[in-house]
C-alpha positions in Angstrom: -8.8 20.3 2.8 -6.5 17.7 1.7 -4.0 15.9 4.0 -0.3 15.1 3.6 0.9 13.2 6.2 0.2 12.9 10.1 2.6 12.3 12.6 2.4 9.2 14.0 5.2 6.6 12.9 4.2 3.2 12.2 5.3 0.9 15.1 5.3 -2.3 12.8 5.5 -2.8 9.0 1.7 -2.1 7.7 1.7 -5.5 5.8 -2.1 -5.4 5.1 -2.6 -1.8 4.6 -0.1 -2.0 1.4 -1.3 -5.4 0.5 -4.5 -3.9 0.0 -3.1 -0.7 -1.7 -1.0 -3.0 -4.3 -4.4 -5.3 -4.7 -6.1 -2.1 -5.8 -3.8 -0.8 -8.1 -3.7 -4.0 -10.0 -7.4 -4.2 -10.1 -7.3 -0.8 -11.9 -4.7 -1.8 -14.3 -6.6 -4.9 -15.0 -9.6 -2.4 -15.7 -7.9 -0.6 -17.9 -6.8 -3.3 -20.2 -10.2 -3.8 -20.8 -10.3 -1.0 -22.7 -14.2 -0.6 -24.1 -15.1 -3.5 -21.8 -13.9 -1.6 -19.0 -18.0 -0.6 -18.4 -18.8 -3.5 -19.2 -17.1 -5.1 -16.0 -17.6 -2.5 -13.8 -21.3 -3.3 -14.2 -20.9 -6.8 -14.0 -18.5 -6.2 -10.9 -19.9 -3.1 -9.2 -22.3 -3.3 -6.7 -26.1 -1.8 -8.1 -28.1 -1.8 -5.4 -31.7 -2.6 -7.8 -29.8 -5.9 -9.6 -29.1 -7.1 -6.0 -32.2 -6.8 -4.0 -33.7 -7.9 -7.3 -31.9 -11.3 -6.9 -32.9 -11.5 -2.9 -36.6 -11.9 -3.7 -35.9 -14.4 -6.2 -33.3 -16.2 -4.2 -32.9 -15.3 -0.6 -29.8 -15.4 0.8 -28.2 -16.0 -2.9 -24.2 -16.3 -2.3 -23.6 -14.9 -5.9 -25.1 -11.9 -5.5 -22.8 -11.2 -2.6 -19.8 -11.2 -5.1 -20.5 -7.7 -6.3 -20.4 -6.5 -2.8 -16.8 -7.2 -2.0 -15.8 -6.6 -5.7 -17.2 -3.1 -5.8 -14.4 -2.1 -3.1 -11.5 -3.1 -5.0 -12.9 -1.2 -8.6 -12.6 2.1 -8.8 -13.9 5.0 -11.7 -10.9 6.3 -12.6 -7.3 7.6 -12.3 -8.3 10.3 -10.1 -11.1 8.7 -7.7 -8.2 5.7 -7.3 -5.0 8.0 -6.4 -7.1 10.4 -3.2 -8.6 7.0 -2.0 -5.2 5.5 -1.6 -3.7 8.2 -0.5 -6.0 8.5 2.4 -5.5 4.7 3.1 -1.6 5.3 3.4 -1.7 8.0 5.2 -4.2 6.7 8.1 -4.7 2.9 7.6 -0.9 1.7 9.0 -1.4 3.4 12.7 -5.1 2.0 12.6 -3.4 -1.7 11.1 -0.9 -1.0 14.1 -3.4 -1.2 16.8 -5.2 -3.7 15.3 -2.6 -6.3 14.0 -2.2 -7.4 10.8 -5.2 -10.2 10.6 -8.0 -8.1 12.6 -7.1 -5.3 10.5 -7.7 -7.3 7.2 -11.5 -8.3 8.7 -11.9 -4.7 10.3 -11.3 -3.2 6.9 -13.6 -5.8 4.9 -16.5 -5.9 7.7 -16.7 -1.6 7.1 -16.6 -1.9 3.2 -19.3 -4.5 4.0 -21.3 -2.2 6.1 -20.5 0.7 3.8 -22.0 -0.7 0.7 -25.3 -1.7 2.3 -25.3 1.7 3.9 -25.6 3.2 0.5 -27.6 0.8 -0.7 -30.4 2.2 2.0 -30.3 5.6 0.7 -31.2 4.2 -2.8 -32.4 1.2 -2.9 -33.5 1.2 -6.5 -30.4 2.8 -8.2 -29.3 0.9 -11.3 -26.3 2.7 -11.3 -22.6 0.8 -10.2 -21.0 1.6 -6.9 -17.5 1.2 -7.0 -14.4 2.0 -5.0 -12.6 1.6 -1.6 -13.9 4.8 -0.1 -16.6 3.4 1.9 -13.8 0.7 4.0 -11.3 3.5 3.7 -14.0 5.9 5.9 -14.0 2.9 8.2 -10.3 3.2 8.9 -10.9 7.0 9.0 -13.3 6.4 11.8 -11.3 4.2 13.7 -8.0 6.8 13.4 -10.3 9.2 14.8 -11.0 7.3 18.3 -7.6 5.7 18.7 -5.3 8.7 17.6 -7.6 11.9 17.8 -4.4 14.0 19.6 -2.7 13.4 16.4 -1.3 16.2 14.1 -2.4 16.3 10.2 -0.2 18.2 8.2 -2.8 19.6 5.7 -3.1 21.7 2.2 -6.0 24.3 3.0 -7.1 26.5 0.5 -8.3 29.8 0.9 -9.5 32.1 -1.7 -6.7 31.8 -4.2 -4.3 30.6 -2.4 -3.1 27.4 -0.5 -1.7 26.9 2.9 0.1 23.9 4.7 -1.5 23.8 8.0 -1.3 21.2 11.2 -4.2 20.5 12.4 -5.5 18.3 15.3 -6.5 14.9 14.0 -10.1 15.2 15.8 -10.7 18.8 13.9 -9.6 17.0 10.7 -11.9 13.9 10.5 -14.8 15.6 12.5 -14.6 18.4 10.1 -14.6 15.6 7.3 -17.2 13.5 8.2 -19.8 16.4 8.9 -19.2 17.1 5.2 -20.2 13.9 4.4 -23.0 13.6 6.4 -24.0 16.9 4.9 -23.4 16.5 1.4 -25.2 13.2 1.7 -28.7 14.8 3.4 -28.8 17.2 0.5 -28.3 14.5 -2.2 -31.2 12.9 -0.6 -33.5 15.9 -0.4 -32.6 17.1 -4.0 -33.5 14.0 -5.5 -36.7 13.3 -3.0 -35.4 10.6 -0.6 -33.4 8.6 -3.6 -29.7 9.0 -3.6 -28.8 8.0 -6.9 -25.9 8.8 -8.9 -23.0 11.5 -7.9 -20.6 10.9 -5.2 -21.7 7.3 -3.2 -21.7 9.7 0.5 -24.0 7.6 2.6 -21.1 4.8 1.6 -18.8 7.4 3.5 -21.0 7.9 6.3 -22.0 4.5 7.3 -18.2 3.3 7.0 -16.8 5.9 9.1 -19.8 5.0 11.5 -19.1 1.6 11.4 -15.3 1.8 12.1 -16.0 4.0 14.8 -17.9 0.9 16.2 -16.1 -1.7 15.7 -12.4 -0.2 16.6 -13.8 -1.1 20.0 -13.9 -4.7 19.1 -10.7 -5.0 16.7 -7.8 -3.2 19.0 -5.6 -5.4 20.7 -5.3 -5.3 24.2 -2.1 -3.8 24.8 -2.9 -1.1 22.4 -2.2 1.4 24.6 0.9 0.5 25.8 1.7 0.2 21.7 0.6 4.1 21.2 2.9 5.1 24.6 5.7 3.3 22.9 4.7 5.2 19.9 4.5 8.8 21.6 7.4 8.7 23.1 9.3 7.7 19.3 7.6 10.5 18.3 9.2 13.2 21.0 12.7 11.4 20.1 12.1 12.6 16.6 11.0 16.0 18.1 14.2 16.8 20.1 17.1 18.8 18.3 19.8 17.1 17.3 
């Protein structure tokens, strides 16, 4: 499933949410003028889970090796893997950026990339491989969509068999039906390679941001959120009526 676009209007202009969109799309095009080097920086960039618990024994606490952790989030693998992450973050991150205000969102988003990283970084702690990309924040934001908007409609691409169908679905059915995916996917990576989930698709990442989001949403909405989303709802059955 793939969404297009929900239905809930923005109720102020998503300045962090496209901030951090631009940031990433600059990143990339800085990666690509790398050309060869481009592996070269994602492994000097990217967060590998063995290189940093490495440098923890020898220095605990070391700020440097921190770097790699927030860098990793703004790198991503390719064309493709940079373009659905993105998406996602436009289509869901200005309605979560909207009950959070601009500034809490900006820590919100950081805090679950945070959380994310370390997350994946339990389910293989001795990977040498790179883990790059947004996805792990980006789950974050999915998780805190999910608790502040799950009445929401998500106009989706569904395919079945052959063929592909536009449906709406209920923002809960989307994001639950997502994350159990995740969760999934990420328990058989872990029992196919015998409790080390190295290489492939980062899902534990997924998992513990979309956990984490969940969490802290309860910490990072404004007060009058509410009131913000009844503001919003009723914008939204403006738009509804003929004519």
């Amino acid at each position: 499933m793939f969404p297009l676009k929900d239905n809930i209007p923005a109720y102020r202009l998503p300045v962090v949410n496209t901030a951090i969109i631009v940031v990433n799309v600059i990143v990339f095009g800085v990666q690509l003028g790398q050309g060869p080097e481009m592996e070269s920086l994602i492994r000097t960039f990217g967060f590998i889970p063995a290189r940093f618990f490495a440098d923890q024994e020898r220095h605990f606490l070391d700020a440097a090796s921190f770097g790699p952790v927030f860098a990793s989030m703004f790198l991503h693998g390719g064309l493709f893997h940079l373009g659905a992450n993105m998406w996602m973050l436009w289509i869901f991150g200005d309605n979560v950026e909207d009950c959070m205000g601009h500034g809490r969102y900006l820590v919100f988003y950081l805090l679950c990339g945070l959380i994310s990283v370390f997350a994946q970084a339990w389910s293989a702690p001795a990977s040498t491989l790179p883990l790059v990309g947004a996805s792990g924040a980006i789950s974050g934001v999915l998780g805190a969509y999910l608790l502040t908007y799950p009445r929401a409609r998500v106009l989706t691409l569904v395919p079945i068999f052959i063929l592909f169908y536009l449906i709406e679905l209920p923002a809960f059915f989307f994001l639950g039906f997502w994350i159990a995916m995740q969760f999934l996917q990420g328990y058989i990576q872990l029992v196919a390679a015998d409790g080390q989930a190295d290489g492939g698709v980062a899902w534990w990442a997924h998992v513990g941001g979309f956990g984490s989001g969940a969490l802290l949403v309860l910490l990072f909405r404004q007060r009058d959120w509410r009131r913000t989303l009844t503001r919003r709802e009723k914008k939204v059955e403006r738009l509804r009526r003929p004519g």
